[in-house]
HTML snippet that shows the backbone in 3Dmol.js (N, CA, C, O; Angstrom):
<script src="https://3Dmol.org/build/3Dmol-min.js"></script>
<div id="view" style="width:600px;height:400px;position:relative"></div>
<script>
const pdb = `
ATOM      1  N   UNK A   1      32.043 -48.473-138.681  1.00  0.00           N
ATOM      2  CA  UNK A   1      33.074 -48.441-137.669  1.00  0.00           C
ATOM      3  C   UNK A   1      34.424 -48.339-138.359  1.00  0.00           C
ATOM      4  O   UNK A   1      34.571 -49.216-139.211  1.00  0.00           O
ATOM      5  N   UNK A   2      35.466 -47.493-138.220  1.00  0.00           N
ATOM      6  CA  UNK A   2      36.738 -47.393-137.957  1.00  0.00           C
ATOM      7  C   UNK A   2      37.519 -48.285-137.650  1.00  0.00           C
ATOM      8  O   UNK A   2      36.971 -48.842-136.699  1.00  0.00           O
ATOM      9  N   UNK A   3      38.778 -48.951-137.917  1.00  0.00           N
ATOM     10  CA  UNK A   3      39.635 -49.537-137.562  1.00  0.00           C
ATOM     11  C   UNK A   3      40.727 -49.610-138.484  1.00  0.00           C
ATOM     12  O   UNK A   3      40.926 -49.415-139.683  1.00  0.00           O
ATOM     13  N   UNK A   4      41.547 -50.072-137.161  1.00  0.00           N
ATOM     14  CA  UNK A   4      43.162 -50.453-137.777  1.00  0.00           C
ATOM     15  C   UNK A   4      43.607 -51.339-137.968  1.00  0.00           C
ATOM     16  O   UNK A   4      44.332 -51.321-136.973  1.00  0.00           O
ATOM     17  N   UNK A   5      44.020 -52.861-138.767  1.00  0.00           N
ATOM     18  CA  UNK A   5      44.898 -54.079-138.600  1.00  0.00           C
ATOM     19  C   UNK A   5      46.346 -53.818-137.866  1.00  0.00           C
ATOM     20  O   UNK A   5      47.251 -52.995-138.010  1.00  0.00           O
ATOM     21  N   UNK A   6      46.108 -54.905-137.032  1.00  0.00           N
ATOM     22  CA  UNK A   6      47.072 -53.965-135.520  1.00  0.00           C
ATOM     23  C   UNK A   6      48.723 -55.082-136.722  1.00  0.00           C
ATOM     24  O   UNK A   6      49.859 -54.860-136.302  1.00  0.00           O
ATOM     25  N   UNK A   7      48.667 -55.588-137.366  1.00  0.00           N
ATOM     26  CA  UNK A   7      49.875 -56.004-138.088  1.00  0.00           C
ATOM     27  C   UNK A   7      50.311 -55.619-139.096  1.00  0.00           C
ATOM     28  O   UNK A   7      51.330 -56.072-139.617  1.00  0.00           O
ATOM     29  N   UNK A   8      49.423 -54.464-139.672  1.00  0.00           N
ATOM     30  CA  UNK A   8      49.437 -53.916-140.792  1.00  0.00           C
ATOM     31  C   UNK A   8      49.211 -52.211-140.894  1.00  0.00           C
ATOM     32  O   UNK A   8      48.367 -51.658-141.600  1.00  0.00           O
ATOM     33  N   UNK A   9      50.291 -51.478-139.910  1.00  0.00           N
ATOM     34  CA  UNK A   9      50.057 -50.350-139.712  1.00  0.00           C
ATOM     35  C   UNK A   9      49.898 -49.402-141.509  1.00  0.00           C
ATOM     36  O   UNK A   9      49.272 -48.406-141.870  1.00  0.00           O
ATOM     37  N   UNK A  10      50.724 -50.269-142.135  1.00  0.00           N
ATOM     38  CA  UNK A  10      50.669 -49.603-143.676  1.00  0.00           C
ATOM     39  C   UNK A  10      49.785 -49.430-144.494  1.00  0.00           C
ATOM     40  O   UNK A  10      49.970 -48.718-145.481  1.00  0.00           O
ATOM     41  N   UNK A  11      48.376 -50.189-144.196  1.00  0.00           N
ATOM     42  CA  UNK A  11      46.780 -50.596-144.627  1.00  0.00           C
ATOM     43  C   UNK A  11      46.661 -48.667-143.987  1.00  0.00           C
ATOM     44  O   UNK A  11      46.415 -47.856-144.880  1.00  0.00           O
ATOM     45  N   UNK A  12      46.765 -48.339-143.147  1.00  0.00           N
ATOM     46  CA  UNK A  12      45.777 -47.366-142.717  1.00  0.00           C
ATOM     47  C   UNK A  12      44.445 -47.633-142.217  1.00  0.00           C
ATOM     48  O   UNK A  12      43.807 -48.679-142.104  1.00  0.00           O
ATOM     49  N   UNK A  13      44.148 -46.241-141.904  1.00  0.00           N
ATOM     50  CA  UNK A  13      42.386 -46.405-141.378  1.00  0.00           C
ATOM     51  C   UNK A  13      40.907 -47.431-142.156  1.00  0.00           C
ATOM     52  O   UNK A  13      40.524 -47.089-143.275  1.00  0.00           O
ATOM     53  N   UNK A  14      40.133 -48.765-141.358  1.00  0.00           N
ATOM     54  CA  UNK A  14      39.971 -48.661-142.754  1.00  0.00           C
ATOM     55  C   UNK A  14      38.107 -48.350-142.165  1.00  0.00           C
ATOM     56  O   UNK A  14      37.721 -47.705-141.190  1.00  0.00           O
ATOM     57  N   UNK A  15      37.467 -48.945-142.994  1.00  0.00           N
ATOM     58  CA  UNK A  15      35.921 -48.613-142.671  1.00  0.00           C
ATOM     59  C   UNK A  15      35.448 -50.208-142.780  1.00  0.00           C
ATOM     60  O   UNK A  15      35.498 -50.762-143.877  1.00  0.00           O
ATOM     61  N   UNK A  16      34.961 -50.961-141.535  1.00  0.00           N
ATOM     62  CA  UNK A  16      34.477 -51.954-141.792  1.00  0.00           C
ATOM     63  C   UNK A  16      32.605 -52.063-142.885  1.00  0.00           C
ATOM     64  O   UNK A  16      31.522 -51.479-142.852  1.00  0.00           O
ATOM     65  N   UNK A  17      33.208 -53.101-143.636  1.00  0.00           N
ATOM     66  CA  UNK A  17      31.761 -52.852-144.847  1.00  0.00           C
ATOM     67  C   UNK A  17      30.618 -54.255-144.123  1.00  0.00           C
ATOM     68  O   UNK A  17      29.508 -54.183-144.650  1.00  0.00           O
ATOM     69  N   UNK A  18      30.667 -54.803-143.632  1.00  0.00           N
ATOM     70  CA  UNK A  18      30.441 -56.562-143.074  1.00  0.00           C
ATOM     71  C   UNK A  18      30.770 -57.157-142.287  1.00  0.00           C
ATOM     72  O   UNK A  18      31.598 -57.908-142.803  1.00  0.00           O
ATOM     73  N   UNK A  19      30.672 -57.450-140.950  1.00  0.00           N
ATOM     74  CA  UNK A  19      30.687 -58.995-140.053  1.00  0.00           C
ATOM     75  C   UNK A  19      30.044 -59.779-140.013  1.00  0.00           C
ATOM     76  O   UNK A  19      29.255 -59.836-139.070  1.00  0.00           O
ATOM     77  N   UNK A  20      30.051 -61.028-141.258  1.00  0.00           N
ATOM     78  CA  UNK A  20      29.085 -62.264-141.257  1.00  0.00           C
ATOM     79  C   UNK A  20      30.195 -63.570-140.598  1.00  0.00           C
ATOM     80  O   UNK A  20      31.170 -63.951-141.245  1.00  0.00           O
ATOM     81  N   UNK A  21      29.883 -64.058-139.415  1.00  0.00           N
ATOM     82  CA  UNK A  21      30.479 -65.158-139.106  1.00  0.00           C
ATOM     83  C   UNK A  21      32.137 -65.534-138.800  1.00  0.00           C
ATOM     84  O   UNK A  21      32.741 -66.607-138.839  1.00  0.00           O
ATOM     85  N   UNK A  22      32.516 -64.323-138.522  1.00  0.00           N
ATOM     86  CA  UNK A  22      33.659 -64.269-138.013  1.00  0.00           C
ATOM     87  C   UNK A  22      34.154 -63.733-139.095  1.00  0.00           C
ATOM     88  O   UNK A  22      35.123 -63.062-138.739  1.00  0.00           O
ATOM     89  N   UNK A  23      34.011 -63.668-140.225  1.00  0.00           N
ATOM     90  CA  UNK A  23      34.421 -62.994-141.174  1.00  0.00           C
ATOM     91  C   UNK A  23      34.380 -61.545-141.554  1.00  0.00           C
ATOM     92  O   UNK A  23      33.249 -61.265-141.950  1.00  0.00           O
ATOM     93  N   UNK A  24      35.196 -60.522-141.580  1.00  0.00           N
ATOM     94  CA  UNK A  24      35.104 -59.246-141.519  1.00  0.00           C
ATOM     95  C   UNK A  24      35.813 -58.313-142.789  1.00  0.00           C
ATOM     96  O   UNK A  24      37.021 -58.118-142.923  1.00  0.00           O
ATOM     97  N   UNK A  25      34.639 -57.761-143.739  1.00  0.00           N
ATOM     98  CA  UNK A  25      35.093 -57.282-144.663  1.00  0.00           C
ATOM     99  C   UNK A  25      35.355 -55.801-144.330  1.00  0.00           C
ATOM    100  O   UNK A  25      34.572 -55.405-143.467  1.00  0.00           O
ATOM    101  N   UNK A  26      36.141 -54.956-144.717  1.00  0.00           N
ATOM    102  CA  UNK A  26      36.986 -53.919-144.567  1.00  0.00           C
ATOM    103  C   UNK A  26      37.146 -53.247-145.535  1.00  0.00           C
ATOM    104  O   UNK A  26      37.474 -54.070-146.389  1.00  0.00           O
ATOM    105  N   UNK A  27      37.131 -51.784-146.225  1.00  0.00           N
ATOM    106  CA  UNK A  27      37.962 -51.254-146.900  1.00  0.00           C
ATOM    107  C   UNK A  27      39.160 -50.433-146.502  1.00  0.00           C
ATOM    108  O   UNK A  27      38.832 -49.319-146.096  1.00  0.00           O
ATOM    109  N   UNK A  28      40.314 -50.640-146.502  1.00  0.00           N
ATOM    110  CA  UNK A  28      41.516 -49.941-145.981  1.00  0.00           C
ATOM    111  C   UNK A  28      41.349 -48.797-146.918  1.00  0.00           C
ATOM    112  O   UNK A  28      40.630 -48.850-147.916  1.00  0.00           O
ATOM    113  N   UNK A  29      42.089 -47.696-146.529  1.00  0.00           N
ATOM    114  CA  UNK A  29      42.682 -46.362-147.677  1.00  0.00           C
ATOM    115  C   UNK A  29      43.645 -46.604-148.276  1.00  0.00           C
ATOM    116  O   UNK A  29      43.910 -46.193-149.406  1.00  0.00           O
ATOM    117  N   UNK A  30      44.376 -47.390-147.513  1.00  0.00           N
ATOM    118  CA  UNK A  30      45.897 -47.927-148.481  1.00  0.00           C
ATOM    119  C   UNK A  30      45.793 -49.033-149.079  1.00  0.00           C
ATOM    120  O   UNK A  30      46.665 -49.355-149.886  1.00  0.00           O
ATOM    121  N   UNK A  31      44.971 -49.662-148.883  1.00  0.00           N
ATOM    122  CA  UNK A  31      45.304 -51.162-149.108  1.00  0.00           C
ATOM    123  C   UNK A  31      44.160 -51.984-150.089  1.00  0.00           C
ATOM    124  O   UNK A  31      44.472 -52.862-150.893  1.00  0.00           O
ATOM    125  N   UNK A  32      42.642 -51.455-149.814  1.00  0.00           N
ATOM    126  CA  UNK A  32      41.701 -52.057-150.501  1.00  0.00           C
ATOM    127  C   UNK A  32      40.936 -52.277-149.621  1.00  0.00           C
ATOM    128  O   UNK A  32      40.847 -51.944-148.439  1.00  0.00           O
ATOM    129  N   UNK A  33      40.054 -53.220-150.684  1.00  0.00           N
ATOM    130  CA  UNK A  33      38.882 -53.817-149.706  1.00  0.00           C
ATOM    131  C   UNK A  33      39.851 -55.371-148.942  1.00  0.00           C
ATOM    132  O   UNK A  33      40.812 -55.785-149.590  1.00  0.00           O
ATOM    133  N   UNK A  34      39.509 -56.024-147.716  1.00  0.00           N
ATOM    134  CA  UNK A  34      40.573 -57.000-147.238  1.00  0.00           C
ATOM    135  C   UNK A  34      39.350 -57.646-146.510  1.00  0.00           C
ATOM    136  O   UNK A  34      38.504 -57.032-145.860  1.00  0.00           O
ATOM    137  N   UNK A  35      39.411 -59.159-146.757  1.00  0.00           N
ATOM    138  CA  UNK A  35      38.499 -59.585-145.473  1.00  0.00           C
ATOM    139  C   UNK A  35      39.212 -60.465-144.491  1.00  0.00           C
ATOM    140  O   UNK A  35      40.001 -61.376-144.742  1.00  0.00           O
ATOM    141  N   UNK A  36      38.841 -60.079-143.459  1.00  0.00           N
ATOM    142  CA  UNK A  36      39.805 -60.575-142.428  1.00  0.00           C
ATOM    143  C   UNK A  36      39.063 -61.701-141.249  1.00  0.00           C
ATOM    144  O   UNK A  36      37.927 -61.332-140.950  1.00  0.00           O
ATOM    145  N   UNK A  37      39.463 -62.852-140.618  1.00  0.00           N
ATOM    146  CA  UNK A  37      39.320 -63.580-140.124  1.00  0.00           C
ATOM    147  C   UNK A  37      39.350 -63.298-138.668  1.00  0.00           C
ATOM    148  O   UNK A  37      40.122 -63.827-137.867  1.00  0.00           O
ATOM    149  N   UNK A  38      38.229 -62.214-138.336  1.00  0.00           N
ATOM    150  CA  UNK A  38      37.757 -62.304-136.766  1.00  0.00           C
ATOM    151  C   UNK A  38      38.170 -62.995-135.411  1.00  0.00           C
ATOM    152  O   UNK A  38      38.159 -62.608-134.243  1.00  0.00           O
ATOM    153  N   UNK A  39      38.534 -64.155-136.020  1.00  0.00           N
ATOM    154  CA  UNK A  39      38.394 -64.968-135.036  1.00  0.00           C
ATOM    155  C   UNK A  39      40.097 -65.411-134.900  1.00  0.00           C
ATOM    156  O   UNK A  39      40.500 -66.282-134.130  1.00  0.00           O
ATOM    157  N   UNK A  40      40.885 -64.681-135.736  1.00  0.00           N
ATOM    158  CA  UNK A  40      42.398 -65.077-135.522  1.00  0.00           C
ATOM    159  C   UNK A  40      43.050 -63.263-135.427  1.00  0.00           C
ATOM    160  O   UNK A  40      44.215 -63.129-135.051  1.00  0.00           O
ATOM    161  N   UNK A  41      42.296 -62.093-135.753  1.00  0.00           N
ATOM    162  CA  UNK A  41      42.643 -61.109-135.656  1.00  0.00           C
ATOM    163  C   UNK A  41      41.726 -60.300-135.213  1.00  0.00           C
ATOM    164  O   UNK A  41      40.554 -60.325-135.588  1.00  0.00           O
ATOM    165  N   UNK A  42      42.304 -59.356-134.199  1.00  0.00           N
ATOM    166  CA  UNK A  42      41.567 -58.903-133.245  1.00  0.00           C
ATOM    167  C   UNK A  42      41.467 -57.284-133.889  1.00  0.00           C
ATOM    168  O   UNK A  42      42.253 -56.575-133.260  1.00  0.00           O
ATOM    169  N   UNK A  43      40.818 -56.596-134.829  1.00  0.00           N
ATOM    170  CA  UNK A  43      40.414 -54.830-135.036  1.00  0.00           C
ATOM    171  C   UNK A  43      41.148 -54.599-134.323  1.00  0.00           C
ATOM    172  O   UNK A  43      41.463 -55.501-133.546  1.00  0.00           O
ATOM    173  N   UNK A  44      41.768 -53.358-134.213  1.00  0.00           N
ATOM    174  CA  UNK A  44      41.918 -52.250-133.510  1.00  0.00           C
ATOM    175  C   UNK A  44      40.805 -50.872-133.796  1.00  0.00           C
ATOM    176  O   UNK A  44      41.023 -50.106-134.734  1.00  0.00           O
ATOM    177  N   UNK A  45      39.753 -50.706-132.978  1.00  0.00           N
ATOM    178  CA  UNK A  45      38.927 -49.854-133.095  1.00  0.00           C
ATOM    179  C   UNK A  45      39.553 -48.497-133.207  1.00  0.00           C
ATOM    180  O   UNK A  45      40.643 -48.325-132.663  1.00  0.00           O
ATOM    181  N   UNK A  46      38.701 -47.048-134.167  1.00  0.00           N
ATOM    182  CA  UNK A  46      39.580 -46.471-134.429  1.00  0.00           C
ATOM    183  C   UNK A  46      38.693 -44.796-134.009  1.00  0.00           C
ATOM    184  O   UNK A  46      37.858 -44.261-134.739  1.00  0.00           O
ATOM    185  N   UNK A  47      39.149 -44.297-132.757  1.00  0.00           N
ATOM    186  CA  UNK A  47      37.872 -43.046-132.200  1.00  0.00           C
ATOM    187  C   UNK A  47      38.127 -41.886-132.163  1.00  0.00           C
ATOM    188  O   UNK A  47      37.398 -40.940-131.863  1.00  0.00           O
ATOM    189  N   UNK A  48      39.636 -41.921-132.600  1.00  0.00           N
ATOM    190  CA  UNK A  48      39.904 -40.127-132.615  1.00  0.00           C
ATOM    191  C   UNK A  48      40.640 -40.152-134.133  1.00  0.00           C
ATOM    192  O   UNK A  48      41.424 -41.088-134.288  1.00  0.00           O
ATOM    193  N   UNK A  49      40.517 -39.459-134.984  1.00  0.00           N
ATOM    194  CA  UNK A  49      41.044 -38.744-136.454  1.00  0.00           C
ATOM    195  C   UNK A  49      42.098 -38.549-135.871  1.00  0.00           C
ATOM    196  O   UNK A  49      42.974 -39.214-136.424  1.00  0.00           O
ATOM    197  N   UNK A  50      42.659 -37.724-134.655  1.00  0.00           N
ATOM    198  CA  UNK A  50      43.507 -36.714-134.645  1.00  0.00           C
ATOM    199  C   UNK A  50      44.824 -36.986-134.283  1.00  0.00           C
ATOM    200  O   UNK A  50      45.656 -36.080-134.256  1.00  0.00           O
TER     201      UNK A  50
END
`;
const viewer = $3Dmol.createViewer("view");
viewer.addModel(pdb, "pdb");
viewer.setStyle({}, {cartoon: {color: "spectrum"}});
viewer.zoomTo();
viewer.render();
</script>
């Protein structure tokens, strides 16, 4: 799945790698791999490239 960190427009698109337990690992294009806390930040799902 696709997504955006809706506070971190500068991360870019990223590709979620993991959701174990509210915990959500991510690789951004800009930014890295990031794991993010589910349960205090909400994805922005990500469905059109264009």
């Amino acid at each position: 799945m696709l997504v955006r960190h809706p506070d971190k427009p500068d991360w870019g698109i990223g590709q979620v790698q993991s959701n174990i337990g509210n915990k959500i690992t991510v690789n951004f294009r800009e930014a890295g791999k990031m794991v993010i806390d589910g349960a205090r930040i909400a994805l922005d799902p990500v469905y059109d490239l264009s």
